[in-house]
C-alpha positions in Angstrom: 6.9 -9.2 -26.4 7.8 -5.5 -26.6 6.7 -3.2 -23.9 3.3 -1.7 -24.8 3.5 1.9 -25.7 1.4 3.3 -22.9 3.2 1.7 -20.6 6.7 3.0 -21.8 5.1 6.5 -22.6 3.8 6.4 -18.9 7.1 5.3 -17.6 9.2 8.1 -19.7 6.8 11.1 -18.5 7.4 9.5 -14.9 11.3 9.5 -15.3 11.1 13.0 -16.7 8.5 14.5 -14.2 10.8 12.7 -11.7 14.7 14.2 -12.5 15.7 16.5 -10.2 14.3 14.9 -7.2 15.0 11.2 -8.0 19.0 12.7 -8.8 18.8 14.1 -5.2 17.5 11.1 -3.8 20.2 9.1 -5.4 23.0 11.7 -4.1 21.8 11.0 -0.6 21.7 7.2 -1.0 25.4 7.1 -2.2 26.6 9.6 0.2 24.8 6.6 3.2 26.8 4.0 1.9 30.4 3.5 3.1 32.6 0.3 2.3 32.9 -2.6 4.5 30.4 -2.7 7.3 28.2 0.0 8.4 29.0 -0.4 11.5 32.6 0.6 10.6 31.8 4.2 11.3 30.5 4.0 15.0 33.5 4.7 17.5 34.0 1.9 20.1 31.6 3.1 22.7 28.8 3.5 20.3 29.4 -0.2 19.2 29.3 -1.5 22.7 26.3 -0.4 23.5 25.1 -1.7 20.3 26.1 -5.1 21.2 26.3 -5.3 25.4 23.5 -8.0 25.5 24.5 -10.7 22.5 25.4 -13.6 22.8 29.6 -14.1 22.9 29.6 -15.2 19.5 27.4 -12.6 17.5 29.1 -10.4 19.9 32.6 -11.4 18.6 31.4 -11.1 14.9 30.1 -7.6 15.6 33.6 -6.5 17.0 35.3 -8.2 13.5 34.0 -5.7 11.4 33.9 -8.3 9.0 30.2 -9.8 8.9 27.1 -8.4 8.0 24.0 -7.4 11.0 20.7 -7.4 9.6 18.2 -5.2 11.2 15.0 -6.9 12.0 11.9 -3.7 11.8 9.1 -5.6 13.1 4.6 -4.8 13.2 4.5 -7.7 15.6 1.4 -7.4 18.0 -1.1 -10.5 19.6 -3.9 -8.6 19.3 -4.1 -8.2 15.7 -4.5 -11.7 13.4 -2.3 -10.7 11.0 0.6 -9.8 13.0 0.4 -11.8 15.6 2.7 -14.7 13.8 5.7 -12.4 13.7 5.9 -13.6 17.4 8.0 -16.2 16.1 9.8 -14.7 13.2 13.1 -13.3 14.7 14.1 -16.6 16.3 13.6 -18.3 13.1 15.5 -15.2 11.2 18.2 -15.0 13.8 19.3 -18.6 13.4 18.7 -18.7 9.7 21.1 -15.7 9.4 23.8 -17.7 12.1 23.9 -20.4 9.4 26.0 -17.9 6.8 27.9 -16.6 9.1 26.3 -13.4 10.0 23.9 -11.7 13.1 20.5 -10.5 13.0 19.7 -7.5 15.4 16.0 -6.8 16.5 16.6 -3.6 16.0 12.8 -1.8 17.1 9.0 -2.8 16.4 6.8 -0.3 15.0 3.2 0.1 15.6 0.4 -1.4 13.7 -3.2 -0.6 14.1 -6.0 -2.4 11.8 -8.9 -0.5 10.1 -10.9 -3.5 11.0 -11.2 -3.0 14.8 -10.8 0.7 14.5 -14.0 1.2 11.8 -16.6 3.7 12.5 -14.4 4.7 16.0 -12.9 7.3 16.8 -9.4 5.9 16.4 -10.0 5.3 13.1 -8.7 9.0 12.5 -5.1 8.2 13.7 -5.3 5.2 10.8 -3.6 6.8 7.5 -1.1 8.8 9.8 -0.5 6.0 11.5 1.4 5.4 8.0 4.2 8.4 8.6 4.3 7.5 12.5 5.3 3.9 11.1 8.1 5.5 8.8 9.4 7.7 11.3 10.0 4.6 13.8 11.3 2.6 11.4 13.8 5.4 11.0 14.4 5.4 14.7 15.2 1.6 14.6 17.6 1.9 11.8 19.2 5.7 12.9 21.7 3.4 15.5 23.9 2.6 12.2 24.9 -0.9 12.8 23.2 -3.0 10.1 24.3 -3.6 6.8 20.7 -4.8 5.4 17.3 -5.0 6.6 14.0 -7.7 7.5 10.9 -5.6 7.4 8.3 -7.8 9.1 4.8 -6.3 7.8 1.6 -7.3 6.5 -1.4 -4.4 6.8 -2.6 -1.5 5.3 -0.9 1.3 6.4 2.2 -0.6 7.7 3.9 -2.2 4.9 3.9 1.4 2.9 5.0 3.0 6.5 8.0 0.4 6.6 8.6 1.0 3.1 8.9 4.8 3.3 11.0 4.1 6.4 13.3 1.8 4.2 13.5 4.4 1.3 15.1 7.0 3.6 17.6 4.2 4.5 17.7 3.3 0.6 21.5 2.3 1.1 20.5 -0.6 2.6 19.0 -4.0 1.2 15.5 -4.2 2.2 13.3 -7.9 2.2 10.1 -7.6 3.0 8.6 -10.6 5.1 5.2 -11.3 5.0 2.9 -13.6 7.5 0.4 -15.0 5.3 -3.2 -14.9 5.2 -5.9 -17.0 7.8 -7.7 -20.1 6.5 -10.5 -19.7 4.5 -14.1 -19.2 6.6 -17.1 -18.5 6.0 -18.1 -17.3 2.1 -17.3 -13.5 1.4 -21.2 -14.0 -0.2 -23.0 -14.9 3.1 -20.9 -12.0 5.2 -22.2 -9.4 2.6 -25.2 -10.8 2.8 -25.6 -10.9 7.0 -23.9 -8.0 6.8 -27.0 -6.3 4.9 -29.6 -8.2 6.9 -28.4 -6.1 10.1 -28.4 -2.9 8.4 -31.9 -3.5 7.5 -32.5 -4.0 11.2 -33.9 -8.2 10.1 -30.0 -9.9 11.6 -29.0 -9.7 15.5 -25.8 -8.2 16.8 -25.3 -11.7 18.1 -26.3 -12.8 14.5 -23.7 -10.6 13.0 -21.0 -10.9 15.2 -21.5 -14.8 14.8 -21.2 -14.3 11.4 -17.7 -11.8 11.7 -16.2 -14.1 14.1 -16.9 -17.5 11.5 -14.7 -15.2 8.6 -11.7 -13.6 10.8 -11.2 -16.7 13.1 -7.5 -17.4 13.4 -4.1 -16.0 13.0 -3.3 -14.5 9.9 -4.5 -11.7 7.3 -7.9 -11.7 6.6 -8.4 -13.4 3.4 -10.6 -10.7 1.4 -8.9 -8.4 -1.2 -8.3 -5.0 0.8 -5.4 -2.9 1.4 -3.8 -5.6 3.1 -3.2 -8.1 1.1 -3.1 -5.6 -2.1 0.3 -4.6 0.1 1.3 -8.5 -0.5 0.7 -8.2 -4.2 2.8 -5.1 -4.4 5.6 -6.5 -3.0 6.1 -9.4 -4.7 5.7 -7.5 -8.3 8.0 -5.1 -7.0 11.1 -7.6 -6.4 10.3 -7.0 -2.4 9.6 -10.4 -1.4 10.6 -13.7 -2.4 8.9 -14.9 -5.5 5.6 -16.1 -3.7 6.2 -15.6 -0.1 3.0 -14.0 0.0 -0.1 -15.6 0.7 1.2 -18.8 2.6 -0.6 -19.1 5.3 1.2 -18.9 8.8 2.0 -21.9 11.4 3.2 -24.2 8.6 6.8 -25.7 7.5 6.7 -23.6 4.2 5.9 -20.2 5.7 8.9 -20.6 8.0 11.1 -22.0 5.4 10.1 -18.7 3.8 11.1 -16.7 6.5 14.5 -18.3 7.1 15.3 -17.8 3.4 14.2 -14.4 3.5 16.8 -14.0 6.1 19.6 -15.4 4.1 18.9 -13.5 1.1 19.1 -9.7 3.4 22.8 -11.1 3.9 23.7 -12.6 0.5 22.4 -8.7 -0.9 24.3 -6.9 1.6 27.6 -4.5 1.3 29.9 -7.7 1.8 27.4 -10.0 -0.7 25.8 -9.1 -4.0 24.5 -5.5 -2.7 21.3 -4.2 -3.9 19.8 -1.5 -1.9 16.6 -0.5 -1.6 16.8 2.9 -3.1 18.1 1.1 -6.3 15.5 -1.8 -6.4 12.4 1.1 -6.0 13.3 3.0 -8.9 10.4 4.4 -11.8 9.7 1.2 -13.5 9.4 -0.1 -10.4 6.5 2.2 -8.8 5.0 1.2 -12.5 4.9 -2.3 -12.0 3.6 -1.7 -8.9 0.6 0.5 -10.1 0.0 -2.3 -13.1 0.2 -4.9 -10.5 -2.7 -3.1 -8.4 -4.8 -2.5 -11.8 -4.2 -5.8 -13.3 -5.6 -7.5 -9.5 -8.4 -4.7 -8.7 -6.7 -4.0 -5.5 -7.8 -1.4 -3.1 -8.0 2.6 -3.7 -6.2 3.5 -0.9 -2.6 2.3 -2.9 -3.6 5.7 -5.1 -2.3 7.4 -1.7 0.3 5.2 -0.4 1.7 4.1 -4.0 2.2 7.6 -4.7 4.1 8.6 -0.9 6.2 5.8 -1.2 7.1 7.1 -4.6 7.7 10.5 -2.9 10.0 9.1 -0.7 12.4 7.9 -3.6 12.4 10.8 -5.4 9.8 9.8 -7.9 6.4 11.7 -8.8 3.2 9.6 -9.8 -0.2 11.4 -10.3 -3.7 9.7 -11.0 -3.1 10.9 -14.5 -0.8 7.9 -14.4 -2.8 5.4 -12.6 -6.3 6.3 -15.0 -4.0 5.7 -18.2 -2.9 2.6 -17.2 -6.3 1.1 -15.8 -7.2 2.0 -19.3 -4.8 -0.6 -21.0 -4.3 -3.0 -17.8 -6.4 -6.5 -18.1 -8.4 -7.2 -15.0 -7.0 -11.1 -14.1 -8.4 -11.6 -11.0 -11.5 -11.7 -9.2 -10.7 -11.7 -5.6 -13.6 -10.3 -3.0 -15.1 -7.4 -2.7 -14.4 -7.6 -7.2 -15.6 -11.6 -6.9 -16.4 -14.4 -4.2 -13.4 -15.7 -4.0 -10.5 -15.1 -1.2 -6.9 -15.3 -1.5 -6.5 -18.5 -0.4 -8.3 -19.3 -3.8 -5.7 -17.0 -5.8 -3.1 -18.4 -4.2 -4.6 -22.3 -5.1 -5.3 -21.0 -8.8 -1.6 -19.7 -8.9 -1.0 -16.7 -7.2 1.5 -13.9 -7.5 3.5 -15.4 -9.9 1.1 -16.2 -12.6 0.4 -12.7 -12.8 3.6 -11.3 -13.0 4.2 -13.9 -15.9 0.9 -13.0 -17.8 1.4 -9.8 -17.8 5.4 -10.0 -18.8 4.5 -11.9 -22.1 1.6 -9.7 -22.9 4.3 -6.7 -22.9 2.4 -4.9 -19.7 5.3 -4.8 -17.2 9.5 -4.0 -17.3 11.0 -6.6 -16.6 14.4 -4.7 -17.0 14.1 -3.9 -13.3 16.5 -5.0 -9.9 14.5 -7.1 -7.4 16.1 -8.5 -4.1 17.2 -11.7 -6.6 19.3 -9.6 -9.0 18.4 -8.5 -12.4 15.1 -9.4 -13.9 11.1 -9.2 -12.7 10.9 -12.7 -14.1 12.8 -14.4 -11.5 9.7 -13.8 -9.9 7.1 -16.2 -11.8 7.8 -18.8 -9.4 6.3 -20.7 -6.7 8.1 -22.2 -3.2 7.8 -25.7 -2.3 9.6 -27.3 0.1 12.1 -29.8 -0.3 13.0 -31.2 2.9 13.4 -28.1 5.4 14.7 -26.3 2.1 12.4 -23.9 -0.4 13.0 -24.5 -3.7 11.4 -22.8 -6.4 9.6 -24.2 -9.7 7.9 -22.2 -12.8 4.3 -20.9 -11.7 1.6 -23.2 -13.8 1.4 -22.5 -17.4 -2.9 -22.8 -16.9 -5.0 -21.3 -14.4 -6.2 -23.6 -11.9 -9.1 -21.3 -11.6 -10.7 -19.4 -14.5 -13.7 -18.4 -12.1 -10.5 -16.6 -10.1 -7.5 -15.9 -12.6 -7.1 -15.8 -15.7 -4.7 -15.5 -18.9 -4.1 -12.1 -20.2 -5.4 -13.4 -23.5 -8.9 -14.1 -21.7 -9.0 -11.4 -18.8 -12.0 -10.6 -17.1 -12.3 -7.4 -17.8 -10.1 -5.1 -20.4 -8.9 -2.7 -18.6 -8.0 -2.5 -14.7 -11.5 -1.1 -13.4 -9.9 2.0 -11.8 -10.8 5.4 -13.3 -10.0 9.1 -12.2 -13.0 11.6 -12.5 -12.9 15.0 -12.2 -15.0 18.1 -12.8 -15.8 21.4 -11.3 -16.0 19.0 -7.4 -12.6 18.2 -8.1 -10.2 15.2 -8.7 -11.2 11.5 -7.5 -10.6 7.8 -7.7 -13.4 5.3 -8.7 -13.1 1.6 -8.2 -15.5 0.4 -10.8 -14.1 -3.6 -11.1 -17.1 -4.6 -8.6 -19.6 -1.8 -9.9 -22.0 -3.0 -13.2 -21.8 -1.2 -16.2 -25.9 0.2 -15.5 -24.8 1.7 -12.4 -21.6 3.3 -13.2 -23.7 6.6 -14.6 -25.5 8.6 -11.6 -27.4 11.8 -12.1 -29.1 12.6 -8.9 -30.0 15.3 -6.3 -27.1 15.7 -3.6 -27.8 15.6 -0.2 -24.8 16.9 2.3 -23.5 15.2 5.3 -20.5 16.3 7.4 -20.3 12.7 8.9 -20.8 9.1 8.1 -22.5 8.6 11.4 -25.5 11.6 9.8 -25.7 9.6 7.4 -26.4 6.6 9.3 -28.8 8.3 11.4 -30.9 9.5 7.8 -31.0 6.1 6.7 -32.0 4.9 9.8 -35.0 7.3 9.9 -35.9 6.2 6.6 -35.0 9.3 4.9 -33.0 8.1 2.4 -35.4 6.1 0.3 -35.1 8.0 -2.9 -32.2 8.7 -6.0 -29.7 10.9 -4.5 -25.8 11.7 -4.5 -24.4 11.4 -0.9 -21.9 14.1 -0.9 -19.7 13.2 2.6 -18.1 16.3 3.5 -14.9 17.3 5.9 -13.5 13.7 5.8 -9.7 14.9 3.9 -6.9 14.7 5.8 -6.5 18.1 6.6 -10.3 17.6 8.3 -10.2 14.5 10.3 -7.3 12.1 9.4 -9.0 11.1 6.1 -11.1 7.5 8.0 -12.4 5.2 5.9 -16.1 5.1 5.4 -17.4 1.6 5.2 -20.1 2.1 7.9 -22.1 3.4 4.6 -21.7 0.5 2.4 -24.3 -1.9 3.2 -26.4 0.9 3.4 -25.8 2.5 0.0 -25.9 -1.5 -1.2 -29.3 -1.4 0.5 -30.8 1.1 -1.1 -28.8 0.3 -4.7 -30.7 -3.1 -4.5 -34.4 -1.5 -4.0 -33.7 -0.2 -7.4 -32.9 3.2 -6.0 -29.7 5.5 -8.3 -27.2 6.0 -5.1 -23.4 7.4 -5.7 -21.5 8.7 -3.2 -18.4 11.6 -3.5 -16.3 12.1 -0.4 -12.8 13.7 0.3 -12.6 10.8 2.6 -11.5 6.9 1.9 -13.7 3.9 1.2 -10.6 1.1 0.5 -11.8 -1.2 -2.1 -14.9 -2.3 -0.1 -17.1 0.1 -1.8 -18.0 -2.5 -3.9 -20.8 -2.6 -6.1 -21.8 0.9 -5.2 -20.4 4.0 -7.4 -18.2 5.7 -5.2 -16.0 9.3 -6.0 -13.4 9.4 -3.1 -10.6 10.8 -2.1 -12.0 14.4 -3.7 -8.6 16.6 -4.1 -8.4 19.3 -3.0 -10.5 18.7 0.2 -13.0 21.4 1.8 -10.3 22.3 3.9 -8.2 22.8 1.7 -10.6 25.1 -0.1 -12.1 22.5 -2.0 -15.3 23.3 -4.1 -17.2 19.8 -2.2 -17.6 22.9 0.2 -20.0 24.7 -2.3 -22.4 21.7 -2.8 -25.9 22.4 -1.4 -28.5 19.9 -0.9 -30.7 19.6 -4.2 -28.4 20.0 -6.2 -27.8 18.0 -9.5 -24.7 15.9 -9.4 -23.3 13.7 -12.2 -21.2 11.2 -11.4 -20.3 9.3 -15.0 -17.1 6.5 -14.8 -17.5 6.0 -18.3 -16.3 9.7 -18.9 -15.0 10.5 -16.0 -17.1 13.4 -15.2 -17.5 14.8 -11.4 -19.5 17.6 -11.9 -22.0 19.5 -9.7 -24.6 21.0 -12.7 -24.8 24.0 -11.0 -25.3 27.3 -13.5 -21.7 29.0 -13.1 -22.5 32.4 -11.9 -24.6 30.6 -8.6 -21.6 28.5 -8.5 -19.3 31.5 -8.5 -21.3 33.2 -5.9 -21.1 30.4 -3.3 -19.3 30.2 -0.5 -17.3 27.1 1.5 -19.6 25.3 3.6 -18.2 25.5 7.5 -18.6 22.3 10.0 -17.4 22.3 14.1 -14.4 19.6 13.6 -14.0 20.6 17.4 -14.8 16.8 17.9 -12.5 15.4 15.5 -9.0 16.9 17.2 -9.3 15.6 20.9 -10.0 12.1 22.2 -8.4 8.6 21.1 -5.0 9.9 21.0 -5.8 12.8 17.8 -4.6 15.4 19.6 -0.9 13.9 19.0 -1.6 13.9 15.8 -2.6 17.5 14.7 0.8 18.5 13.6 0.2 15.5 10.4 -3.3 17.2 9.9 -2.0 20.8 9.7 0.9 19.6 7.6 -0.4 16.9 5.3 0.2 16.9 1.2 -3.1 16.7 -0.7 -4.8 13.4 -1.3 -3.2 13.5 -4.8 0.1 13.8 -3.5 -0.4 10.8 -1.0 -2.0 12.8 1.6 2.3 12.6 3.4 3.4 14.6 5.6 7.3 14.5 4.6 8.9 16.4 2.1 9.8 15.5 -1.9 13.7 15.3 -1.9 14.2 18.3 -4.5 16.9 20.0 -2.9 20.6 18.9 -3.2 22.7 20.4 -0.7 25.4 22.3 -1.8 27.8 19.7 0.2 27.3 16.2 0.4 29.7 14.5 3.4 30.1 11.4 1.1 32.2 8.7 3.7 35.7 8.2 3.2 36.2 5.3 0.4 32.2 5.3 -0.7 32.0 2.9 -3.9 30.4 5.3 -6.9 31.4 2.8 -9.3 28.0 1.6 -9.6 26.5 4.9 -11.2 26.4 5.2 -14.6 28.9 7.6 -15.9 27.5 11.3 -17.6 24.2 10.6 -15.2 22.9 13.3 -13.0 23.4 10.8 -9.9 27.4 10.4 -11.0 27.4 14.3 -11.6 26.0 15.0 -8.3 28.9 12.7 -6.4 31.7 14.0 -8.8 30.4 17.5 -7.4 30.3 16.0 -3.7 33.4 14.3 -4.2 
């Protein structure tokens, strides 16, 4: 089917927002790449310290010049279910990669924090620049110079996009990412929300409701609800990252290692001396499209309208929320994973997963499949499923039916038209709004404001029964500039609360709520933020606020010469810089983008330096001749 206009109109404005930047991106990426292996340009000492502690055999192969090393950038941690199963991975990927004649190289683990443990705590404000942190030690892994392609062993929310904008300033090298796989599936996402709202009504225990946690995230794996981290999982795979379905196989079993070993092999069969594809090349604009469609298409979480658009950023490519809101408007909803359904992934996965989508939405003319993934040429390489055939994966076609029509469905049939994301914006700004889990008679919100400058006020209002009424929270000083930008979900249950007494809630914040808002309506990540001189700052308490989805209105209905006259609301954030480790982290607050631009703190590659030190015998054969990135080598050259 032929690609549908909006989706090719999207993609062109992308490509020609995107020139100069995405040319100078390229230039860098060829000038990285030298024939032969990388390895080839250290001098003698450099490559002895790279390989005094190998074994005599990978050591002989490193001094030959002639095989590939693959870097191995792992999140592995045992506190943390869904990285603790990379424990295992780089003895499984070091022999898989022995078995084709090549080494793998640990070559430096990265951190990984999870939202989970850290919500409503302090540490939660180190979260999204924990994101950058994780790029720049990814960088410090790979700046040693010896690999030839890389493993990237990542699962959560702000890793894999940290390891990805790591890879994308290493885009001359292959890149597989290597997922663990989601935890069983426990207790119903239904009865969690539901204890979940008992306690904030004061009618469960904490012994009640940590009963109740402990019975949904009870083993090693990710957790198996639709948030940011497994929306990273979907991403990959329909953005040719992963192998076709490596996803959401759970961890501890024959197929999930079988996955990892091929994983392994395919970083060396994609390397310099194999079939190369680099990174840089596979993440190009139809990519980052795909990867937005995939997000819409699965109502994955809101805070890929940040990291989508950084790890665009780091390949030279510039994506807006204009961009995301026209595609939600075409994209079919085809999944209903929780918080947008009760299902969990382990479900998707059973109904048929990944690849189903990427197949739907290829025949219904929604994604390029004109694109380079880690297999070669072609997204639909990728509507596949692993089995295992011995200790072997093999692939087969992904199921022609759903297995599920509760979960997934055709394009033909979706669940909802269009992909439940929608920008608003007014005289308060730009913002997101996840609307696939809100109902249609509570996506319109016309109500007094009342002001907060932290979730935890909040939480003492609604405590104190104050909050019993119609009103627009508006959650103040919570941008990235303010506090780190933490996510918010201490106020769900309560909004929910009060949304089920039959009470008109909405809440609009320059802070993050994932996708776990829910049902509630929700305006977040407001750009620009207070700090940032934002007008959220001029809201006073009382004041009418309209929040419509259907529209896409923010506005605060505020007569325009009072509005005018106003002046930014102040707040001590003395409390927010020092404690938990923030006060490492004020050079990424004073320094961080706008929300719009990903809320990164590392700059757009725009300029091209006037020499390029392009090594000795670099291969520019594969640019296309008249382009701006074989203009800019000819120049270097």
């Amino acid at each position: 089917m032929a690609l549908h206009p909006v989706v090719d109109a999207v993609t062109q404005r992308i490509i020609k927002r995107s020139k100069p930047s995405r040319a100078a991106y390229l230039a860098h990426l060829d000038a990285a790449r030298m024939q032969g292996v990388q390895r080839g340009a250290l001098s003698c000492t450099n490559l002895a310290h790279g390989f005094a502690a190998f074994p005599a055999n990978d050591k002989l192969k490193l001094k030959e010049f002639k095989k590939p090393s693959v870097a191995i950038v792992s999140s592995y941690n045992d506190m943390l279910s869904a990285h603790q199963p990379f424990e295992s991975f780089p003895a499984i990927i070091k022999d898989a990669v022995r078995k084709v004649d090549a080494v793998a190289q640990y070559a430096g683990g990265v951190p990984a924090m999870c939202d989970g443990v850290t919500q409503g705590q302090p540490g939660m404000e180190l979260s999204l620049f924990s994101r950058d942190a994780i790029a720049m030690a990814t960088a410090i892994a790979l700046s040693h110079n010896m690999f030839d392609s890389a493993l990237y062993l990542g699962v959560c929310d702000k890793i894999v996009p940290g390891l990805l904008i790591g890879a994308l300033h290493f885009g001359h090298l292959p890149a597989v990412f290597v997922p663990a796989g989601p935890m069983t599936t426990g207790i119903s996402n239904k009865e969690k929300a539901r204890i979940r709202q008992l306690y904030a009504q004061g009618k469960a225990t904490r012994e009640e409701l940590l009963e109740n946690e402990a019975a949904s995230y009870h083993s090693a794996g990710t957790c198996t609800f639709y948030g940011t981290a497994n929306s990273n999982q979907m991403l990959m795979e329909i953005m040719g990252l992963h192998l076709p379905g490596a996803a959401f196989i759970t961890p501890g079993t024959p197929l999930r290692d079988a996955l990892t070993a091929a994983a392994a092999q395919r970083a060396v069969a994609i390397s310099e001396q194999g079939n190369y594809i680099p990174v840089g090349h596979v993440v190009d604009e139809k990519c980052m499209v795909n990867g937005i469609i995939g997000l819409l298409a699965t109502g994955g979480s809101t805070n890929h309208t940040l990291h989508l658009v950084a790890i665009a950023r780091a390949a030279g490519i510039i994506v807006d929320w204009d961009d995301f809101n026209e595609l939600s408007a075409i994209i079919p909803m085809l999944t209903r994973i929780y918080p947008n359904g009760d299902a969990d992934v382990n479900h998707f996965q059973a109904a048929g997963g990944p690849g189903f989508v990427i197949r739907e939405l290829l025949d219904a003319g929604l994604l390029h499949d004109d694109v380079n993934t880690i297999l070669g040429k072609g997204l639909r390489a990728h509507c596949a499923e692993p089995f295992l055939d011995g200790d072997q994966v093999v692939w087969k076609p992904v199921t022609e039916t759903t297995g599920d029509d509760s979960v997934l469905r055709p394009a033909s049939a979706p669940f909802s038209p269009d992909g439940g994301m929608v920008l608003v914006h007014g005289n308060l700004g730009r913002a997101v709004m996840k609307v696939s889990a809100v109902k249609i008679e509570h996506r319109v919100v016309e109500a007094p404001a009342l002001t907060f400058d932290s979730q935890e006020d909040f939480m003492h209002a609604y405590k104190a029964g104050r909050l019993d009424r119609d009103f627009v929270a508006v959650l103040r000083f919570q941008g990235p500039r303010a506090n780190g930008m933490p996510e918010l979900h201490a106020l769900t249950p309560a909004l929910a609360n009060l949304q089920d007494a039959g009470r008109k809630v909405a809440l609009v914040t320059d802070g993050r709520m994932s996708g776990a808002s829910g049902k509630v309506p929700a305006a977040i990540h407001v750009s620009p933020e207070i700090l940032a001189g934002g007008p959220l700052g001029l809201v006073r308490d009382g004041d009418i606020i309209r929040v419509d989805a259907g529209t896409g209105t923010l506005e605060a209905l505020v007569p325009a010469e009072v509005w005018a006259a106003r002046t930014q609301a102040t707040a001590n954030l003395g409390s927010n810089q020092v404690g938990m480790g923030r006060e490492l982290f004020a050079m990424f607050r004073s320094t961080t983008s706008p929300a719009e631009q990903g809320a990164a703190t590392f700059p757009l590659p725009t300029a091209i330096p006037s020499t390029l030190n392009v090594h000795e015998g670099a291969d520019i054969g594969n640019t296309v001749p008249g382009s701006d990135e074989d203009f800019l080598i000819k120049t270097a050259k």
